[in-house]
C-alpha positions as CSV (number, residue, x, y, z in Angstrom):
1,X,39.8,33.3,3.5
2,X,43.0,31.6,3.9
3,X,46.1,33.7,5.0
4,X,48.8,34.4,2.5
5,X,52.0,33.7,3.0
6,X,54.0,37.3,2.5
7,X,57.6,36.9,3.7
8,X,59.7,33.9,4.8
9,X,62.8,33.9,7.0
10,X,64.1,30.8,6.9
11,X,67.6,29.4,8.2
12,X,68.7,26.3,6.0
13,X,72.0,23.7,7.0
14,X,74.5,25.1,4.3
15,X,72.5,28.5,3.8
16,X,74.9,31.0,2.8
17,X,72.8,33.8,2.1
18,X,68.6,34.6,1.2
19,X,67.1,37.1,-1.8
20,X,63.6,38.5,-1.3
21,X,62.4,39.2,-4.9
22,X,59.0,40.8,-5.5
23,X,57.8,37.5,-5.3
24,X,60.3,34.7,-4.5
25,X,62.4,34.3,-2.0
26,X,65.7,32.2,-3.1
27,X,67.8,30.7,-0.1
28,X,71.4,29.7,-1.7
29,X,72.5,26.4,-0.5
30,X,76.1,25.7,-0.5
31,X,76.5,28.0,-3.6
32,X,75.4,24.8,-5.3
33,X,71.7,25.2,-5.1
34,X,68.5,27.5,-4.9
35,X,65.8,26.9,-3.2
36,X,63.1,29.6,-4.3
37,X,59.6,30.2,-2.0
38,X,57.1,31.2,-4.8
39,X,55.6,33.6,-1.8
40,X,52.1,34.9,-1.5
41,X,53.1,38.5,-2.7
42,X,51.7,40.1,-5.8
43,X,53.7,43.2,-7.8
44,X,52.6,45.1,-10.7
45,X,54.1,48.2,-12.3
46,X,57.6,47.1,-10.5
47,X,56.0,47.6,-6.8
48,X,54.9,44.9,-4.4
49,X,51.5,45.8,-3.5
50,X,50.5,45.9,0.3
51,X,48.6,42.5,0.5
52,X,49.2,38.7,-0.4
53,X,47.0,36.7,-2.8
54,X,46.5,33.1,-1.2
55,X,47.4,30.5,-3.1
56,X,48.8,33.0,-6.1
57,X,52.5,31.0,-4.7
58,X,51.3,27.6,-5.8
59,X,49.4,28.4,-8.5
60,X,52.9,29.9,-9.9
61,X,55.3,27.5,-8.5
62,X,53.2,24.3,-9.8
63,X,52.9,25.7,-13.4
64,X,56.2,26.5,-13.7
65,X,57.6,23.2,-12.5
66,X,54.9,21.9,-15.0
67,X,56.4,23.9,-18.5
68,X,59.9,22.9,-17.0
69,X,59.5,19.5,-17.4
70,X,57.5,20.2,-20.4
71,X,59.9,21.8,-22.2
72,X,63.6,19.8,-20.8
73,X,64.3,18.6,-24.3
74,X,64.2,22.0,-25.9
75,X,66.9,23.7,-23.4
76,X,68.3,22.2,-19.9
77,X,66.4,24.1,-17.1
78,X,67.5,24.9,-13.8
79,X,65.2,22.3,-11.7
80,X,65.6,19.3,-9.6
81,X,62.1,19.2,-7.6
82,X,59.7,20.4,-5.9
83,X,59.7,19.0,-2.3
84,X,56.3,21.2,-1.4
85,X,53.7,23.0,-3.6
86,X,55.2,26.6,-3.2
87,X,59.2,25.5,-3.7
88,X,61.4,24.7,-6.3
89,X,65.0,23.5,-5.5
90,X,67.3,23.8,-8.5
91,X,70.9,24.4,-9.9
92,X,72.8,27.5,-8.5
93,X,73.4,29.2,-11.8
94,X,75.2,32.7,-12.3
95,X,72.1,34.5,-14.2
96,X,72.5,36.6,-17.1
97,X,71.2,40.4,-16.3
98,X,68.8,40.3,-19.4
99,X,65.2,39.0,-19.5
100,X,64.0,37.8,-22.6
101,X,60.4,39.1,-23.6
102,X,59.6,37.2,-26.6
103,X,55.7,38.6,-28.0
104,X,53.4,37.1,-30.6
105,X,50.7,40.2,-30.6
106,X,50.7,44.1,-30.2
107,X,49.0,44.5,-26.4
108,X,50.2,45.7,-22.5
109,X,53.2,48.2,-22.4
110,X,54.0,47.7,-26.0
111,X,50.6,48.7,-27.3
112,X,50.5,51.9,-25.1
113,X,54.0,52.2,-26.0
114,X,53.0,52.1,-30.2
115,X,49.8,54.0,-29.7
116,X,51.8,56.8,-27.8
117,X,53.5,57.1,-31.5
118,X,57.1,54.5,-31.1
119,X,57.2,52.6,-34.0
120,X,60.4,50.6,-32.3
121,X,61.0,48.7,-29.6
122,X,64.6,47.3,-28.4
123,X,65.8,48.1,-32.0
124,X,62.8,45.8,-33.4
125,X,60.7,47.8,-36.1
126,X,57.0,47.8,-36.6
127,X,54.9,48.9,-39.2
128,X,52.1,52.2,-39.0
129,X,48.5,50.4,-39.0
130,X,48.6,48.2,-36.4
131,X,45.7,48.0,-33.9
132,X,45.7,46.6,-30.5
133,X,46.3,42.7,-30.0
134,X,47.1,42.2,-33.2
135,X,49.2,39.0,-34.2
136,X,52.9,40.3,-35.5
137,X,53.9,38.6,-38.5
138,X,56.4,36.2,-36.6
139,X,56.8,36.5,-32.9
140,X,59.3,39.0,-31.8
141,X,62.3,39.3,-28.7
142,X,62.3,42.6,-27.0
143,X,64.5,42.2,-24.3
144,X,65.1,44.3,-21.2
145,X,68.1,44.8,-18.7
146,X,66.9,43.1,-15.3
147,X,67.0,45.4,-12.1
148,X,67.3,44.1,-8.9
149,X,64.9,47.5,-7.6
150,X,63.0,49.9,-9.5
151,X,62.0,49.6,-13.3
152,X,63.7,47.0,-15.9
153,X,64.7,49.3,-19.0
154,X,64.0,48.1,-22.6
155,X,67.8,46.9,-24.6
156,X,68.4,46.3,-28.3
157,X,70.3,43.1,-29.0
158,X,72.8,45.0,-31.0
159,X,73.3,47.2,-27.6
160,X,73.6,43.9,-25.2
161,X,76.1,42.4,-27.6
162,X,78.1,46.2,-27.8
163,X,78.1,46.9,-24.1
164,X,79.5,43.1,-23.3
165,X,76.4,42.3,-21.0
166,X,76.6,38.9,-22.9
167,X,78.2,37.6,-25.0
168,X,77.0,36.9,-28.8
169,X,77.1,33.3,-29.1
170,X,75.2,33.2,-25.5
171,X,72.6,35.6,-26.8
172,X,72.1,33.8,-30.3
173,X,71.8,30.6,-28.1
174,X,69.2,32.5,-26.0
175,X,67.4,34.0,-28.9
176,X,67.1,30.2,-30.4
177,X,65.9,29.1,-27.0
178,X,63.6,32.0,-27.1
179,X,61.6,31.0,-29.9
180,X,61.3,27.4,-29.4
181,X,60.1,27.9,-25.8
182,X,57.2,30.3,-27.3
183,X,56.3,28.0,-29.7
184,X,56.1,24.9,-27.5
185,X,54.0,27.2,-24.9
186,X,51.8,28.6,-27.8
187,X,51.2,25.0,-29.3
188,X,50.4,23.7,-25.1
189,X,48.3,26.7,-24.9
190,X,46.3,26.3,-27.7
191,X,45.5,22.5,-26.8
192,X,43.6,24.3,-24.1
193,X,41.9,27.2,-26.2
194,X,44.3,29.6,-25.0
195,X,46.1,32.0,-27.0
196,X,49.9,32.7,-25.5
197,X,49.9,36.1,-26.0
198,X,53.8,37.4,-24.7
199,X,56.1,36.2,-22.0
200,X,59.7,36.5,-20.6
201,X,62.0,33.9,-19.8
202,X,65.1,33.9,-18.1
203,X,68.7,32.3,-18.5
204,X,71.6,31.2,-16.4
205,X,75.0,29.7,-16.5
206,X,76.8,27.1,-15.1
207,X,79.7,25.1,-16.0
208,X,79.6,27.2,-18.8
209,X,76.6,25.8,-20.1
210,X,73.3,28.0,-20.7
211,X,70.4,26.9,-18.3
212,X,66.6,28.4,-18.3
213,X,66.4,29.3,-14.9
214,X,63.2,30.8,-13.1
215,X,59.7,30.0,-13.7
216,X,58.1,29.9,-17.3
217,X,54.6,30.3,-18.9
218,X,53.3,31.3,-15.5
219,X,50.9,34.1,-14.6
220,X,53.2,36.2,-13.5
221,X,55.5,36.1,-16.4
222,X,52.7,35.6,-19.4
223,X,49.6,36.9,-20.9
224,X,46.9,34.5,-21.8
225,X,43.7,35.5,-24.3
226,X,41.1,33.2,-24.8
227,X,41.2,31.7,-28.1
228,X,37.5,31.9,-28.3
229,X,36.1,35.1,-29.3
230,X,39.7,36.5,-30.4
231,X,38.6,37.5,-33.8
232,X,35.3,38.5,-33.1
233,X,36.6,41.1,-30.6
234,X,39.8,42.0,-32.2
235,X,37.7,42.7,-35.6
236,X,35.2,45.0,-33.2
237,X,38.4,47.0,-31.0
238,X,37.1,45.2,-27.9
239,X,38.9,44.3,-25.3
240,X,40.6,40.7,-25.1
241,X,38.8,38.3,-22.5
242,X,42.5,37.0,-20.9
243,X,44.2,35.2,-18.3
244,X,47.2,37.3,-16.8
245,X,48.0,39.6,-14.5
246,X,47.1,42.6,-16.6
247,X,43.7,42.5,-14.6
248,X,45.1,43.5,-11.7
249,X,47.2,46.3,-13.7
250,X,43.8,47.4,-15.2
251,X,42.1,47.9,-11.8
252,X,45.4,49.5,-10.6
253,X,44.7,52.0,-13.2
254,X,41.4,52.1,-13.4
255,X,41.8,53.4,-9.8
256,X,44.8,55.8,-10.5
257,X,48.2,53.7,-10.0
258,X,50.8,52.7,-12.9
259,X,53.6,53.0,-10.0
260,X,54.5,56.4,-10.5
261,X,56.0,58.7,-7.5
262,X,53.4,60.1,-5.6
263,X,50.8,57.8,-6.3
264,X,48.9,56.0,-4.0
265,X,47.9,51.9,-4.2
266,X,44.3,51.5,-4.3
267,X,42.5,49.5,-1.4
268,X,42.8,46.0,-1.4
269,X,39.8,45.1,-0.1
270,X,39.3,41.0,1.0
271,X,36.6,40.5,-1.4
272,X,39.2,41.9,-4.5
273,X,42.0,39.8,-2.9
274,X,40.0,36.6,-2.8
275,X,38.4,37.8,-6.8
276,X,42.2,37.5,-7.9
277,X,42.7,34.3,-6.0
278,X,40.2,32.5,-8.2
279,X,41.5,34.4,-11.2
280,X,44.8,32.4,-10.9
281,X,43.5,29.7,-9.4
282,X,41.2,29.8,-13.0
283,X,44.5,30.2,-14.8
284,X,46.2,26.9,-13.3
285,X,43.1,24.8,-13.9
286,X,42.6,26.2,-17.7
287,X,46.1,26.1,-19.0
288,X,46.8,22.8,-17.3
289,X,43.8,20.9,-17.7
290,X,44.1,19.3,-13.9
291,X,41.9,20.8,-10.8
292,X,44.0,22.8,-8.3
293,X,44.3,21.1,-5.8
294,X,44.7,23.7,-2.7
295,X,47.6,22.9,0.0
296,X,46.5,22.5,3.3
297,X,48.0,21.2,6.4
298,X,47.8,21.4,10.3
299,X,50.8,23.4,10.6
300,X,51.1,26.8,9.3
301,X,51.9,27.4,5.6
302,X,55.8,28.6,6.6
303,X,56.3,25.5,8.7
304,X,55.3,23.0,5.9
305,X,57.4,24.8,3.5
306,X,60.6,24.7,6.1
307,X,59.9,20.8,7.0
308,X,59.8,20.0,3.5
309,X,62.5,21.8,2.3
310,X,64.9,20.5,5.7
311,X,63.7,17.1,5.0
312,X,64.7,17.4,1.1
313,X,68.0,18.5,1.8
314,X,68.9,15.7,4.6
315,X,67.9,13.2,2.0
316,X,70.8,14.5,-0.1
């Protein structure tokens, strides 16, 4: 099995200073620019769990940079190019501390959240009756505040707007940006008989212009079902056949974990690690049509990335 890349420690001419996300790390050129390492790592219920997933960086980084060009003429995005399979080098631009979870069916957090008796989430209102992945009416935006540790907490727009975290024309510019970004991913998904179940996206400034920043439509960020089947086994309370990462939050709680104090992550053994490998190497090669094409190389995956990214930047 091929060994995933975990952390990165790189040293870049003009670096001023280096983020390690749960699963990125973003090296800040100059204060102009971001270069962001789509890393090996894997995190579910806010915690970065104890081993990598090979390939799981690429798989990410190249869909991204794929719905990023896809989508340029709805909203400007934050990328330039992607000088190796696991990096994107973009604008530098001042993030706004909200991510925007747009939804198009009743499933994950919000289900467990409805069936536990809410009947509102971030201010939005929803109905008694519903079942489990069932399609809402119209799509709808339940944002949350975005922490740099620990748990991101659900926000009303009303309550971003009131507490100043931005402002209302940028969120009603966001909200618009929102929608139209869903409905391009839904329409690409279903061109590949793939229902886009929820996502989040994320949005930047700079200039004082709005920018989606980040990645988009990935994985990591998105909940796929199979379009095939969907009615059959929404009609019978079955479980959704999908493509996301709530398989690896299902075995997490299957085997006791949902991130809460005291509890133990389950054994990642290397025939589960490689089983989640294919399942987003699957994901890449359903939702964009192409065969993943795994990057090797005779040097060691961090030295790639680093000659690629030094020989980007001197070509500046």
């Amino acid at each position: 099995m091929s060994k995933a890349l975990v952390r990165t420690d790189f040293n870049f001419p003009g670096q001023i200073n280096v983020y390690h996300g749960k699963v990125r790390d973003v090296y800040n050129i100059n204060d102009d620019l971001l270069v962001m390492v789509a890393s090996d790592r894997i995190s579910a219920f806010d915690v970065v769990l104890p081993k990598g997933i090979p390939f799981k960086g690429q798989v990410l980084n190249q869909i991204a940079a794929k719905f990023l060009d896809a989508t340029a003429d709805i909203v400007p995005n934050w990328k330039l190019t992607t000088p190796d399979p696991m990096v994107t080098v973009g604008l530098k631009c001042e993030g706004f501390r909200v991510e925007m979870i747009i939804r198009g069916y009743l499933t994950g957090s919000a289900w467990r959240d409805y069936k536990a008796g809410s009947r509102s989430i971030c201010g939005v209102s929803l109905p008694d009756g519903m079942k489990e992945n069932q399609i809402f009416p119209s799509p709808i935006i339940t944002p949350t505040t975005k922490a740099d540790e620990g748990h991101d907490e659900n926000i009303s727009r009303e309550e971003i707007i009131e507490q100043g975290i931005i402002s209302k024309d940028d969120y009603d510019l966001m909200e618009k940006y929102t929608y139209a970004l869903f409905q391009r991913g839904t329409e690409m998904a279903a061109e590949k008989g793939l229902i886009l179940v929820d996502t989040k996206y994320e949005f930047g400034k700079k200039d004082g212009k709005v920018y989606l920043i980040d990645e988009i439509h990935t994985p990591d960020s998105s909940r796929y079902f199979y379009a095939d089947g969907y009615e059959e086994k929404f009609a019978q309370g079955e479980p959704q056949k999908q493509l996301s990462k709530e398989f690896v939050r299902q075995w997490l709680m299957d085997n006791g974990f949902m991130g809460k104090s005291g509890q133990q992550v389950p054994e990642m053994t290397d025939d589960y690690v490689n089983s989640v490998s294919e399942r987003y190497i699957e994901l890449y090669e359903r939702i964009t049509g192409e065969k993943f094409i795994k990057a090797t190389s005779s040097e060691d995956v961090a030295a790639r990335i680093e000659n690629n990214i030094n020989n980007y930047l001197a070509s500046r």
